[in-house]
Phi, psi and omega in degrees: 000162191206121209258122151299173136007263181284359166105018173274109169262139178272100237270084176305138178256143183264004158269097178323304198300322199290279185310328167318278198311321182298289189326281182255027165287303171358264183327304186314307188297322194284319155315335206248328186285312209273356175288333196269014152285331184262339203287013189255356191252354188229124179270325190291098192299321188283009132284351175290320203276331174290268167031282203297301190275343139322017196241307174309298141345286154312320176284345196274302171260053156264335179272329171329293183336302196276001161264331168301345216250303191315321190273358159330302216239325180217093175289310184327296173299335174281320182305308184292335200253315168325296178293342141319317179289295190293312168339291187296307206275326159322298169300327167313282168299007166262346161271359178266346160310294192275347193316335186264051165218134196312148195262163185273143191312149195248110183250145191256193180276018193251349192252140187281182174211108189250000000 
């Protein structure tokens, strides 16, 4: 399991991508609760948004930690989450990649290619 901040946990799951995803919606959601404490005393978004993303940040190295404390006692299991983590965040930015790229033209079999 892997604790935020504010003390919320998150269950490792042994389907990774299901604990990847559970891991940052978690953080996204739980950051976003503690801006909207404030966000009624703050007019500026663009300080709500520094605000939201230190909020992101702090969970990110609160959760580092607690994979340095995992890899103490089971490096395998630290190894294993790590490389997962760059895995997924590579899949991620490569569909967030082609969404913004012109889909390629759809040639059927009647079309010539000159």
């Amino acid at each position: 399991m892997i604790r935020l901040k504010n003390g919320i946990v998150v269950k490792y799951n042994e389907n990774f991508d299901v604990f990847f995803k559970d891991l940052l919606e978690t953080i996204i959601l739980e950051s976003h609760k503690a801006v909207r404490v404030n966000d009624k005393e703050i007019n500026n978004s663009d300080l709500l948004n520094e605000i939201f993303l230190k909020e992101i940040m702090d969970n990110c190295i609160y959760v580092t930690h607690q994979l340095f404390e995992i890899s103490k006692t089971n490096e395998d299991l630290s190894r294993f989450m790590v490389t997962g983590f760059i895995f997924n965040s590579i899949i991620y930015t490569i569909a967030q990649t082609v969404k913004k790229e012109p889909s390629p033209p759809d040639i059927s079999k009647n079309d010539k290619i000159h």
